[in-house]
mmCIF file of the N, C-alpha and C atoms, coordinates in Angstrom:
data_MODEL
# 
_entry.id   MODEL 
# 
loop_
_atom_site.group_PDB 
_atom_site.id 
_atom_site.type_symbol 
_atom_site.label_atom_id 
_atom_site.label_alt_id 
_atom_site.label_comp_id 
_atom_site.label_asym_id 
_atom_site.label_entity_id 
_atom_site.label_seq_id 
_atom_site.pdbx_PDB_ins_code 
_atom_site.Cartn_x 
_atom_site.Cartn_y 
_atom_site.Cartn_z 
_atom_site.occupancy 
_atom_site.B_iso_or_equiv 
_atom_site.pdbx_formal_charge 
_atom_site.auth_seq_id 
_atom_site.auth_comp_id 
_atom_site.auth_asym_id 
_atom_site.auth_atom_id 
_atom_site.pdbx_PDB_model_num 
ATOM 1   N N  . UNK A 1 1  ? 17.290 7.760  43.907 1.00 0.00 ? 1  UNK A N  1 
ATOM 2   C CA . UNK A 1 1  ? 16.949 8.574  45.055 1.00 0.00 ? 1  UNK A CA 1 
ATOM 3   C C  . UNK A 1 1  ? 18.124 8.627  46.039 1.00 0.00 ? 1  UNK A C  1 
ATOM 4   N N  . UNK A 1 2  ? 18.826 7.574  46.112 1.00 0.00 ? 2  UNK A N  1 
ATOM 5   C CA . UNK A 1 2  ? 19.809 7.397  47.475 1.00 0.00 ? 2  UNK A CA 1 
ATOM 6   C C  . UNK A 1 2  ? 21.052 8.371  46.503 1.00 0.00 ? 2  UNK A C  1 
ATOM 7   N N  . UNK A 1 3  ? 21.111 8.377  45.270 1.00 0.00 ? 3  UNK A N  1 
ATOM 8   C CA . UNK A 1 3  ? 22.266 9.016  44.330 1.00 0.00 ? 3  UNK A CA 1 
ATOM 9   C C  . UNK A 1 3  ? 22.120 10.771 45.135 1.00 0.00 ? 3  UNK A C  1 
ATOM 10  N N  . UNK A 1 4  ? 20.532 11.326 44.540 1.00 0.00 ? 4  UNK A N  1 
ATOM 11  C CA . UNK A 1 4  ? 20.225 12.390 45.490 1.00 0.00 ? 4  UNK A CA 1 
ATOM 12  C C  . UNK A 1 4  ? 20.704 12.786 46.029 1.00 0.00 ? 4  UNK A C  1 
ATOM 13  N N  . UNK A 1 5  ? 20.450 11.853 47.456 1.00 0.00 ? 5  UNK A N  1 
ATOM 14  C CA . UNK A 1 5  ? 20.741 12.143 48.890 1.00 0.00 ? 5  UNK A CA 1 
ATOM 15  C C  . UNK A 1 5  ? 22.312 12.265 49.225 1.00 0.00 ? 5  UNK A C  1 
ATOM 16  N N  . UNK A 1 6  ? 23.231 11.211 48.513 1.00 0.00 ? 6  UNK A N  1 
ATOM 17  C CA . UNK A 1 6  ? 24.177 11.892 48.429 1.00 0.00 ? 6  UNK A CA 1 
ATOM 18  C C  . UNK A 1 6  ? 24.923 12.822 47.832 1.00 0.00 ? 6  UNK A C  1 
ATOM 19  N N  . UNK A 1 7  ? 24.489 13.113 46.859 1.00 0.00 ? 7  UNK A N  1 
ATOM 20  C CA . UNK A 1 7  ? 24.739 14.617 46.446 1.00 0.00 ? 7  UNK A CA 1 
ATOM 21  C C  . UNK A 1 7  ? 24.669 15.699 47.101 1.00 0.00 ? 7  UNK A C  1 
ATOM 22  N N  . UNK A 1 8  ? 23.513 15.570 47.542 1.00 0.00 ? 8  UNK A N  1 
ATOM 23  C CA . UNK A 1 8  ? 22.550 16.926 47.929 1.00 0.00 ? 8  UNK A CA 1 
ATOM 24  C C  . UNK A 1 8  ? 22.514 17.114 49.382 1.00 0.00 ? 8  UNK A C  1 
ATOM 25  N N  . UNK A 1 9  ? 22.181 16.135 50.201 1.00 0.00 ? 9  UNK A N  1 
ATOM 26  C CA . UNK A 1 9  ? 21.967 16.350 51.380 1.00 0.00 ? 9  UNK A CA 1 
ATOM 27  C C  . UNK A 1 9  ? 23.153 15.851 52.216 1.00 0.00 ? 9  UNK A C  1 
ATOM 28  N N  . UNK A 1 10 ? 23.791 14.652 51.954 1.00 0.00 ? 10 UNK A N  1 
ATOM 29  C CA . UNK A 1 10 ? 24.652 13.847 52.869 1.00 0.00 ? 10 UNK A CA 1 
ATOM 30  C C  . UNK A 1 10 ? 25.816 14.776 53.116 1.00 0.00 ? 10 UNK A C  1 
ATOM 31  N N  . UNK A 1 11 ? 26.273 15.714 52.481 1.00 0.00 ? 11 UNK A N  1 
ATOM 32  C CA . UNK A 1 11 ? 27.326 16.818 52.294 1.00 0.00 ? 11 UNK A CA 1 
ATOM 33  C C  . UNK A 1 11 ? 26.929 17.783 53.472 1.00 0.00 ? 11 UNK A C  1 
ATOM 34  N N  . UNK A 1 12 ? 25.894 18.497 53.306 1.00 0.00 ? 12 UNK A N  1 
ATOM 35  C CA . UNK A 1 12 ? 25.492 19.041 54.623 1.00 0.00 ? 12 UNK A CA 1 
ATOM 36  C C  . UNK A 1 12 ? 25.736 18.176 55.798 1.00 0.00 ? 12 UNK A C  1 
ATOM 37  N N  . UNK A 1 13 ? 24.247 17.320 56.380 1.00 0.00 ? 13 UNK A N  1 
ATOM 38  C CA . UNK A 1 13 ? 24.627 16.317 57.266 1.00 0.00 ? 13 UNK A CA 1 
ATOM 39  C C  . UNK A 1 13 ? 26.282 16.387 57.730 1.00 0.00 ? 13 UNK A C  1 
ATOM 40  N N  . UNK A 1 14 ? 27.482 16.001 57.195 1.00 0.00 ? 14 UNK A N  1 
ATOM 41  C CA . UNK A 1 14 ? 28.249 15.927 57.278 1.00 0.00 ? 14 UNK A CA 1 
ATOM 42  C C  . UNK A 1 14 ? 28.754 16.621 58.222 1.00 0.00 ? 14 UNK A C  1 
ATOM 43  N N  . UNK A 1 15 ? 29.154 18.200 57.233 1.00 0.00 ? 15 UNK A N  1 
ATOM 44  C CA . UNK A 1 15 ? 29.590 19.399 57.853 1.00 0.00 ? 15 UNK A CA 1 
ATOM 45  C C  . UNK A 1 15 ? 29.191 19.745 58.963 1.00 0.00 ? 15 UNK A C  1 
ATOM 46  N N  . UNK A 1 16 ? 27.548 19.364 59.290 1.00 0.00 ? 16 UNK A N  1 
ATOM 47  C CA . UNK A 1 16 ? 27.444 19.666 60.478 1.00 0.00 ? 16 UNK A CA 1 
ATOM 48  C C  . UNK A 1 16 ? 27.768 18.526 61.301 1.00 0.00 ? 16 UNK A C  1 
ATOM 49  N N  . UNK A 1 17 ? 28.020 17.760 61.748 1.00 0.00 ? 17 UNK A N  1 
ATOM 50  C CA . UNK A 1 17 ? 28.576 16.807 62.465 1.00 0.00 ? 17 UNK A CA 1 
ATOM 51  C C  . UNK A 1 17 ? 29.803 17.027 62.683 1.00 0.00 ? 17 UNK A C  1 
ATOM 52  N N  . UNK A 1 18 ? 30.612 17.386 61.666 1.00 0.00 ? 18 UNK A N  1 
ATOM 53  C CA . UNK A 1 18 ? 31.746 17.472 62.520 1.00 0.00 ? 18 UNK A CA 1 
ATOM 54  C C  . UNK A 1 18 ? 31.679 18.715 63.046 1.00 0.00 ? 18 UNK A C  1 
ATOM 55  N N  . UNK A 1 19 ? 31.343 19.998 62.821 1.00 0.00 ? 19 UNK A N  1 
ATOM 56  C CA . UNK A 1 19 ? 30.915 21.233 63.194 1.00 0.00 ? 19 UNK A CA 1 
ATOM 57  C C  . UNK A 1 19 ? 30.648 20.923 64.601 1.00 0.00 ? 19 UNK A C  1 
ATOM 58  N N  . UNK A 1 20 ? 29.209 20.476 64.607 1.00 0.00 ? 20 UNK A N  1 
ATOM 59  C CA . UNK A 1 20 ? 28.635 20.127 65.675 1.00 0.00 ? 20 UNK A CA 1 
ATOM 60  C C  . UNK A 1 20 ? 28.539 18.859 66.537 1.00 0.00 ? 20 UNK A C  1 
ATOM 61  N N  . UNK A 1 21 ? 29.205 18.198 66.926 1.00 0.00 ? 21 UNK A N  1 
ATOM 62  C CA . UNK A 1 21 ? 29.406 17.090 67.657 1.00 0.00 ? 21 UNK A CA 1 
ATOM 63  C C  . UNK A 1 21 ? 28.199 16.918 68.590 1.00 0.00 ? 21 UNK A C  1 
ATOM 64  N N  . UNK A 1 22 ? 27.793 17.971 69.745 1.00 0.00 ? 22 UNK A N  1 
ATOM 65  C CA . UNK A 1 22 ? 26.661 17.839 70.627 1.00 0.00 ? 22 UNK A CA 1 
ATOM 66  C C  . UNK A 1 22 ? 25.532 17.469 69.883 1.00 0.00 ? 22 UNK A C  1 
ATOM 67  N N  . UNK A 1 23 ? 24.934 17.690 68.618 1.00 0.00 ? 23 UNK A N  1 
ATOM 68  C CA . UNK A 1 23 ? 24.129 17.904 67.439 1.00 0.00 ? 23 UNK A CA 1 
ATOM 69  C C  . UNK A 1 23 ? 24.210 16.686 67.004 1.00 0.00 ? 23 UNK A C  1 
ATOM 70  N N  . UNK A 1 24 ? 24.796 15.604 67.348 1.00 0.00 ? 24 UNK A N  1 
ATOM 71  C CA . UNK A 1 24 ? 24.984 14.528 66.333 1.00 0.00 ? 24 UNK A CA 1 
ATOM 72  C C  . UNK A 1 24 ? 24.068 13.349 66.449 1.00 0.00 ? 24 UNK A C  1 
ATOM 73  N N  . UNK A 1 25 ? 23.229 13.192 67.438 1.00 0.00 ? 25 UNK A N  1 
ATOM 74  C CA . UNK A 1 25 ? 21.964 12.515 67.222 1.00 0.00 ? 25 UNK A CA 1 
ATOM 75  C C  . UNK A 1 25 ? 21.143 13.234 66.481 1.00 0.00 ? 25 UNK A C  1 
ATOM 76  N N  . UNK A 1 26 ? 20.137 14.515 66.838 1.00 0.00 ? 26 UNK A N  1 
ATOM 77  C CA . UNK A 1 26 ? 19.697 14.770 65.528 1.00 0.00 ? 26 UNK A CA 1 
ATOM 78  C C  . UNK A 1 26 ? 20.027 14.820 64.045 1.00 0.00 ? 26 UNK A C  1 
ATOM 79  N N  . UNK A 1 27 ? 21.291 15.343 63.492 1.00 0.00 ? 27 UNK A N  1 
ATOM 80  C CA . UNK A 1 27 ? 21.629 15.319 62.753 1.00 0.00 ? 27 UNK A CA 1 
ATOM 81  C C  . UNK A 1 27 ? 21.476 13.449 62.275 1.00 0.00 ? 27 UNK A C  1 
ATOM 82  N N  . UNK A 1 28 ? 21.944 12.787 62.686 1.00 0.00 ? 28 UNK A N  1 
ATOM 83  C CA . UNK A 1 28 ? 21.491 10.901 62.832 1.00 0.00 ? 28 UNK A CA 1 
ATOM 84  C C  . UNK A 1 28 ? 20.291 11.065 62.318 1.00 0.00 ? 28 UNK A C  1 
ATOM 85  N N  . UNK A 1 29 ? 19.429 11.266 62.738 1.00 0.00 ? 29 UNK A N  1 
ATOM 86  C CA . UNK A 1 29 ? 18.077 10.980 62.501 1.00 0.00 ? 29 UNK A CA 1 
ATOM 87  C C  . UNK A 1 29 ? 17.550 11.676 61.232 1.00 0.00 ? 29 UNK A C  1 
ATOM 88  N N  . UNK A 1 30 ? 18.137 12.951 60.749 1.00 0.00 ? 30 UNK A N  1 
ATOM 89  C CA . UNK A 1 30 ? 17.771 13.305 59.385 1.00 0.00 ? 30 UNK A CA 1 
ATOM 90  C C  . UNK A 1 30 ? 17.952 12.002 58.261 1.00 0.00 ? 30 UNK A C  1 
ATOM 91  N N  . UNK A 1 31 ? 19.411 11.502 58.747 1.00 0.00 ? 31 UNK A N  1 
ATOM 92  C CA . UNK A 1 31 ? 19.123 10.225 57.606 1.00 0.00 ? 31 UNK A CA 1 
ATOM 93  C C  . UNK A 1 31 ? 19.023 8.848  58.127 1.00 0.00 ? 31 UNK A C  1 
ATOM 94  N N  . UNK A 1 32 ? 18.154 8.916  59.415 1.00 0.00 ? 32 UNK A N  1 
ATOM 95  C CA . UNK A 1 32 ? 17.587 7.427  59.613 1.00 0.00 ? 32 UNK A CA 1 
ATOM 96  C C  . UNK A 1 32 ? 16.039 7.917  58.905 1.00 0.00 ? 32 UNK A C  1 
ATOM 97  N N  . UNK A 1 33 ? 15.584 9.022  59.122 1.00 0.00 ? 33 UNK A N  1 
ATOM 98  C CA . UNK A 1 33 ? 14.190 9.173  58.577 1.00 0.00 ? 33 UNK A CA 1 
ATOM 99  C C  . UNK A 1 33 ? 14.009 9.129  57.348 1.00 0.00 ? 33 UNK A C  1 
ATOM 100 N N  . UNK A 1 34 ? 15.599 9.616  55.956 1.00 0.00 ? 34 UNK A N  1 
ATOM 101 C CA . UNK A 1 34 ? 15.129 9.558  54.910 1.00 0.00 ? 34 UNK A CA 1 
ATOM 102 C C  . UNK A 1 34 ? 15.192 7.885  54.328 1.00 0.00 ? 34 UNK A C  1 
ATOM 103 N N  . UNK A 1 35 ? 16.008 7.055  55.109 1.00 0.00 ? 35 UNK A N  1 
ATOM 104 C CA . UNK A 1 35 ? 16.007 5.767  54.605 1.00 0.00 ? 35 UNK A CA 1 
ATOM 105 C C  . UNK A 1 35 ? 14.701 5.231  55.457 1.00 0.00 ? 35 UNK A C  1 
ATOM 106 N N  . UNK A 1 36 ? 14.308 5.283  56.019 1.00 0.00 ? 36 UNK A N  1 
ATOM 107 C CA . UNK A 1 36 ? 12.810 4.610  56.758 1.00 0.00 ? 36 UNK A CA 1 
ATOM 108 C C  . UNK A 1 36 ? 12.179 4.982  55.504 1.00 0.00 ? 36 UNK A C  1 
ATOM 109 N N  . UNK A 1 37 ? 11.770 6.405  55.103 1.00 0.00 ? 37 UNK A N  1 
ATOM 110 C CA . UNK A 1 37 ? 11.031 6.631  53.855 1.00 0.00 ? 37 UNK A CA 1 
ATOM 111 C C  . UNK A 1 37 ? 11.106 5.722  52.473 1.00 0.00 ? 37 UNK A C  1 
ATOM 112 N N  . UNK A 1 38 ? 12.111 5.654  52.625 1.00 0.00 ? 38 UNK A N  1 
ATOM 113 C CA . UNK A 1 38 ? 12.823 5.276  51.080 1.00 0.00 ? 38 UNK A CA 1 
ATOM 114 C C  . UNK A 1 38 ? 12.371 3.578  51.414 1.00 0.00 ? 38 UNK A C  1 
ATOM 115 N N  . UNK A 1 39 ? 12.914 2.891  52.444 1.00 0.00 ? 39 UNK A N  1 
ATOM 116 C CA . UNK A 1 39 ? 12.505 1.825  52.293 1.00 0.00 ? 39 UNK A CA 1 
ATOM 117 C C  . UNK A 1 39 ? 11.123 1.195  52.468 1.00 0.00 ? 39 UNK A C  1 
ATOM 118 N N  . UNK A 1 40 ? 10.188 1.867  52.805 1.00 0.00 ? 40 UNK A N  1 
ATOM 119 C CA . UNK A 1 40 ? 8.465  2.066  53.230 1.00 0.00 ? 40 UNK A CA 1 
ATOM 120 C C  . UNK A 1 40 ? 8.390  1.853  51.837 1.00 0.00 ? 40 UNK A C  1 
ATOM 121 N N  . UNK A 1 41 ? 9.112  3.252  51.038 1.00 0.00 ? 41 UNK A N  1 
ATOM 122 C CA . UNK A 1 41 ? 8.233  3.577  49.240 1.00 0.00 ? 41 UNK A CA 1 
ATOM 123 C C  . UNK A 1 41 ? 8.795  2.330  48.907 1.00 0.00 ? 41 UNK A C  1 
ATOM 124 N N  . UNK A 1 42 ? 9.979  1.554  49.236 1.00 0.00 ? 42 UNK A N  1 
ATOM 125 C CA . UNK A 1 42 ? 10.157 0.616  48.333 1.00 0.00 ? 42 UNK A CA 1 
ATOM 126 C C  . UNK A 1 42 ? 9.372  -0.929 48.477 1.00 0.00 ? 42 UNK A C  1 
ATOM 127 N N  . UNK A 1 43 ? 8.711  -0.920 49.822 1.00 0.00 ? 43 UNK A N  1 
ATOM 128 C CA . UNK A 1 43 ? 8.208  -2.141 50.129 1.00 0.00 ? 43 UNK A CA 1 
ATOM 129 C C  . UNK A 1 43 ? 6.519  -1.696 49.661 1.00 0.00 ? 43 UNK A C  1 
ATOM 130 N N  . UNK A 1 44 ? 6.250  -0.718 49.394 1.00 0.00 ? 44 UNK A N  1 
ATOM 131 C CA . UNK A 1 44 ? 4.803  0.146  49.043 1.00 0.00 ? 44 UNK A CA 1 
ATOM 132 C C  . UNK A 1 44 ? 3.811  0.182  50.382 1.00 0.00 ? 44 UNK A C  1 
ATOM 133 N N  . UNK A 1 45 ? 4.370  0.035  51.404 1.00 0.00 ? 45 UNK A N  1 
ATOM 134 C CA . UNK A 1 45 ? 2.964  0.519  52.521 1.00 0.00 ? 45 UNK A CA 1 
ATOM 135 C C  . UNK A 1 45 ? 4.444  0.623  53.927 1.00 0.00 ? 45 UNK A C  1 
ATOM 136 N N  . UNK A 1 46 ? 3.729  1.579  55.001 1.00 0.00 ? 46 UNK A N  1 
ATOM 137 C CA . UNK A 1 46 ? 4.572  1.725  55.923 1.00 0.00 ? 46 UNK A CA 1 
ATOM 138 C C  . UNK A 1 46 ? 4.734  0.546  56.824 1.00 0.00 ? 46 UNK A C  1 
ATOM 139 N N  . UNK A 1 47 ? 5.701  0.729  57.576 1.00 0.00 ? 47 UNK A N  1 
ATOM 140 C CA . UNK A 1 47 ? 5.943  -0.277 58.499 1.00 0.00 ? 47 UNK A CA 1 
ATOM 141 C C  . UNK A 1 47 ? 6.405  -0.224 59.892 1.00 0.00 ? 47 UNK A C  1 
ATOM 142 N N  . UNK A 1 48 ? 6.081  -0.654 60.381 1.00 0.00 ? 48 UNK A N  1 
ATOM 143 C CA . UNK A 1 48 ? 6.018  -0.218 61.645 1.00 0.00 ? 48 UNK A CA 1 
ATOM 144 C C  . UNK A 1 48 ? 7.505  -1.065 62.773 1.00 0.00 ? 48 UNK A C  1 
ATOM 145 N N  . UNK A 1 49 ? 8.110  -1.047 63.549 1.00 0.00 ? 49 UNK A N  1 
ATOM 146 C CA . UNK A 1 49 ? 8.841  -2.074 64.174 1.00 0.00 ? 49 UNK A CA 1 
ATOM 147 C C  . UNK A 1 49 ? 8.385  -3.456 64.434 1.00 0.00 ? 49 UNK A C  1 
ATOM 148 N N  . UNK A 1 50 ? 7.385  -3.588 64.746 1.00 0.00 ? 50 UNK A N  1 
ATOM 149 C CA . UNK A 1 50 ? 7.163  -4.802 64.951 1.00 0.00 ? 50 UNK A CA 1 
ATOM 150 C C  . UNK A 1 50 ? 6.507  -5.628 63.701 1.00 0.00 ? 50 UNK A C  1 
ATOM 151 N N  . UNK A 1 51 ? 6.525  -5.239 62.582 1.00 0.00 ? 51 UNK A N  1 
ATOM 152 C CA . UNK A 1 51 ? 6.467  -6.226 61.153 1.00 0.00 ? 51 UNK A CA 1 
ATOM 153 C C  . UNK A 1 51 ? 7.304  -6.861 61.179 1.00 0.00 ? 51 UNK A C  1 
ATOM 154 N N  . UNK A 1 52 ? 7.168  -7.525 59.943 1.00 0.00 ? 52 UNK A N  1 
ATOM 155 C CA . UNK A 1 52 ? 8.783  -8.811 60.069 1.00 0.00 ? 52 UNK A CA 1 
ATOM 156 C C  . UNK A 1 52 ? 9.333  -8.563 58.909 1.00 0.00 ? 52 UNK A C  1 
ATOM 157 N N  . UNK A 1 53 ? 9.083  -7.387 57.906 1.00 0.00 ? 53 UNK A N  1 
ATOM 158 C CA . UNK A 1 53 ? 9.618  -6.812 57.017 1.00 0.00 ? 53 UNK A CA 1 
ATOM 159 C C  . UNK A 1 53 ? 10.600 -4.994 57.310 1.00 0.00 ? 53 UNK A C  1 
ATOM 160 N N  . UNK A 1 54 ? 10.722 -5.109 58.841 1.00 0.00 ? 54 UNK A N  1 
ATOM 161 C CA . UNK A 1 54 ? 10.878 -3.599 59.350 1.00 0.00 ? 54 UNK A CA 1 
ATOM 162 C C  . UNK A 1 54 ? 12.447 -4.076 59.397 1.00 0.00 ? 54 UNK A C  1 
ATOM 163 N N  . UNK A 1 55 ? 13.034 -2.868 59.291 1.00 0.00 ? 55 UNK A N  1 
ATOM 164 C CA . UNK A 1 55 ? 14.522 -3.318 59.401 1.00 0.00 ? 55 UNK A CA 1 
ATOM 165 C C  . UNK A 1 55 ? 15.075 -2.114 60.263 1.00 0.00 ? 55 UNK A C  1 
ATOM 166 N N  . UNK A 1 56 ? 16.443 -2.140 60.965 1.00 0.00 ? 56 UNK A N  1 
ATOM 167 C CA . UNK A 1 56 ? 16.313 -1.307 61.795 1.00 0.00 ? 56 UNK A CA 1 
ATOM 168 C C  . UNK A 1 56 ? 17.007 -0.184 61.322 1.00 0.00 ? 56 UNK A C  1 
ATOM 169 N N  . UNK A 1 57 ? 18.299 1.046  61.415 1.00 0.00 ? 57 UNK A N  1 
ATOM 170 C CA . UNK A 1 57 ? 18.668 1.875  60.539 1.00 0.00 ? 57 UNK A CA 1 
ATOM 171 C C  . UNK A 1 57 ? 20.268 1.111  60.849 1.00 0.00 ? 57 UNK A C  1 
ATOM 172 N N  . UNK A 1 58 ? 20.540 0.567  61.296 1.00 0.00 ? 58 UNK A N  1 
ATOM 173 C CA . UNK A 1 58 ? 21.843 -0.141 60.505 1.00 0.00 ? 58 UNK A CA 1 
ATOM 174 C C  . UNK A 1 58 ? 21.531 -0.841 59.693 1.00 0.00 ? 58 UNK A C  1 
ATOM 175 N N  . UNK A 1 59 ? 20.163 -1.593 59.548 1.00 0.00 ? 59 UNK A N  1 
ATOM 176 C CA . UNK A 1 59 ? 20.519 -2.235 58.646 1.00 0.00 ? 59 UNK A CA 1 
ATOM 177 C C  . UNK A 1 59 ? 19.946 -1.652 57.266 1.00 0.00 ? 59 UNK A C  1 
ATOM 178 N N  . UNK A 1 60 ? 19.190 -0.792 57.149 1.00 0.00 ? 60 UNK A N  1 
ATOM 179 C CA . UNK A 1 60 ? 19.251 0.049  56.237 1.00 0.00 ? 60 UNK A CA 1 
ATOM 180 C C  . UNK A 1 60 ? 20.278 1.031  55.679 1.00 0.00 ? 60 UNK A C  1 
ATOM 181 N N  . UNK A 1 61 ? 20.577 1.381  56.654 1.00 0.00 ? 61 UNK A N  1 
ATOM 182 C CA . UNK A 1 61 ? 22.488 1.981  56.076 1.00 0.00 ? 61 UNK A CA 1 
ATOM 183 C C  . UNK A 1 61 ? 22.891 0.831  55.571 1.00 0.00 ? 61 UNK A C  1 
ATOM 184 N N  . UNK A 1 62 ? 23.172 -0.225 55.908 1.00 0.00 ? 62 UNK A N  1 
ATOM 185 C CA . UNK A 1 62 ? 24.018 -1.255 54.792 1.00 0.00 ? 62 UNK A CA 1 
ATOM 186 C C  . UNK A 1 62 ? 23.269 -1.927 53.698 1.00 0.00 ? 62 UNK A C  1 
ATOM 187 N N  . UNK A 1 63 ? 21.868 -1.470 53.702 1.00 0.00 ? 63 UNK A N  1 
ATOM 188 C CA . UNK A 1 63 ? 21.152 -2.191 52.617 1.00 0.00 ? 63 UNK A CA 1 
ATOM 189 C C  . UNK A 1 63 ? 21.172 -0.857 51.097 1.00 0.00 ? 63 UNK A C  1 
ATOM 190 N N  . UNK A 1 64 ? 21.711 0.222  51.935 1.00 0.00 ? 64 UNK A N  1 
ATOM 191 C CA . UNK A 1 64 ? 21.714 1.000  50.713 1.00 0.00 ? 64 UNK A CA 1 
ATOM 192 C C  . UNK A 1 64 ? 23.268 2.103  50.595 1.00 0.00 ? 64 UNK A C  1 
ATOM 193 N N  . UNK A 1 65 ? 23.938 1.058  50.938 1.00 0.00 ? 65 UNK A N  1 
ATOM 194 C CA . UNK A 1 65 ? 25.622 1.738  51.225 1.00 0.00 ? 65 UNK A CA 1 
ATOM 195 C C  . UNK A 1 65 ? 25.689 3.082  51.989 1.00 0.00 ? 65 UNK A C  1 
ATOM 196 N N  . UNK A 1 66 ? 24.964 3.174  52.923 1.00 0.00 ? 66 UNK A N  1 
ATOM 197 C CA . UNK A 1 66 ? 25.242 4.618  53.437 1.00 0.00 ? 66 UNK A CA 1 
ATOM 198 C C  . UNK A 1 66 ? 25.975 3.602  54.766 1.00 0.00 ? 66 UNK A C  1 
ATOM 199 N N  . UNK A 1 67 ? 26.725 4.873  55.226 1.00 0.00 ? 67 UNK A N  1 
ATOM 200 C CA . UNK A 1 67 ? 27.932 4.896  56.719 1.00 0.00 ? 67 UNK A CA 1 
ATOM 201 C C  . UNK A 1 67 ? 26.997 5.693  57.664 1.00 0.00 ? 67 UNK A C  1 
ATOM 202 N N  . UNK A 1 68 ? 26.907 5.499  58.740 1.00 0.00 ? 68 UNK A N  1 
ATOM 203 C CA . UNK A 1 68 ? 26.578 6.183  59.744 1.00 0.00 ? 68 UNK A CA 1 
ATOM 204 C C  . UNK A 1 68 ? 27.394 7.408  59.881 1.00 0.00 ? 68 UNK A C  1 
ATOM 205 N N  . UNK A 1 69 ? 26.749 8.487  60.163 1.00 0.00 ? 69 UNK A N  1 
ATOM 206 C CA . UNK A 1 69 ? 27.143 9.713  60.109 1.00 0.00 ? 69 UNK A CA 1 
ATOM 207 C C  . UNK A 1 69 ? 28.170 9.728  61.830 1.00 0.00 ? 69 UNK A C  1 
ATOM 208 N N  . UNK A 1 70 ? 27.885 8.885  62.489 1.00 0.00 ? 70 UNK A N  1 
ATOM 209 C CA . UNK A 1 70 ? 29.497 9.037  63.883 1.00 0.00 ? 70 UNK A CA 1 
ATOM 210 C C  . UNK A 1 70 ? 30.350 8.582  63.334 1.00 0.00 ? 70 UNK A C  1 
ATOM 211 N N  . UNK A 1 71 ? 30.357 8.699  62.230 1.00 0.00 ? 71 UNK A N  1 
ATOM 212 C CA . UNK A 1 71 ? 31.978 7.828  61.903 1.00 0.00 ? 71 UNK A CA 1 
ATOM 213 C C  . UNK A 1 71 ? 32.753 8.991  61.933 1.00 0.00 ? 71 UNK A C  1 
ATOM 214 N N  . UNK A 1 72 ? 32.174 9.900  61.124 1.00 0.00 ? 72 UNK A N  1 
ATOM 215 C CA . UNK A 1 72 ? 32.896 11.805 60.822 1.00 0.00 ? 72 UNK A CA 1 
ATOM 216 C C  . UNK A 1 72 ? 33.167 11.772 61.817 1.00 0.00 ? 72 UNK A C  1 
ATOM 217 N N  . UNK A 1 73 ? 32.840 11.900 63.227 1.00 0.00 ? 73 UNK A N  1 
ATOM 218 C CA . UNK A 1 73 ? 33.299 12.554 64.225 1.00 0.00 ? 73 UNK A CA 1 
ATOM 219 C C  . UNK A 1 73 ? 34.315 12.345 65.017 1.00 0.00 ? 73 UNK A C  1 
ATOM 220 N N  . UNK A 1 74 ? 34.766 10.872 64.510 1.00 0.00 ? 74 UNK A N  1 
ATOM 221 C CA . UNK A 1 74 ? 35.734 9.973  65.049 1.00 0.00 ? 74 UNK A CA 1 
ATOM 222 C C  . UNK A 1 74 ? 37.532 10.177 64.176 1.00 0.00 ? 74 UNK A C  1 
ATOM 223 N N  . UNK A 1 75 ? 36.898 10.964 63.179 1.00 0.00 ? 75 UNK A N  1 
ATOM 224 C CA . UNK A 1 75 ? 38.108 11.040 62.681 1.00 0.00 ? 75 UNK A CA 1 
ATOM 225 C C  . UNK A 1 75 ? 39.135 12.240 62.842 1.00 0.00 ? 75 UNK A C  1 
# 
């Protein structure tokens, strides 16, 4: 699934970030929401922040090799 996402979606995301700089929290949140998903399906029930299995989206970016999308903008 994360193979997917970078194929398919993380390429967009991208372009628009550097495109759009003002845009770059939402654009953020397209892939803090698909790893919240991804890691929910992988633990099998949702989770909320205050579980002790919730992780936050850095640390889901490093639990599934993704970079935070401000890095593009910095370069």
């Amino acid at each position: 699934m994360t193979l997917l996402y970078k194929i398919f979606i993380r390429p967009i995301l991208e372009y628009g970030t550097i495109t759009s700089p003002l845009k770059q929290g939402a654009i953020e949140s397209v892939q803090n929401a698909f790893t919240r998903r991804l890691y929910c399906r992988q633990k099998g029930q949702y989770l909320r922040p205050d579980d002790k299995d919730y992780k936050t989206a850095a640390q889901r970016n490093e639990l599934f090799n993704l970079t935070s999308l401000s890095t593009y903008t910095q370069i």
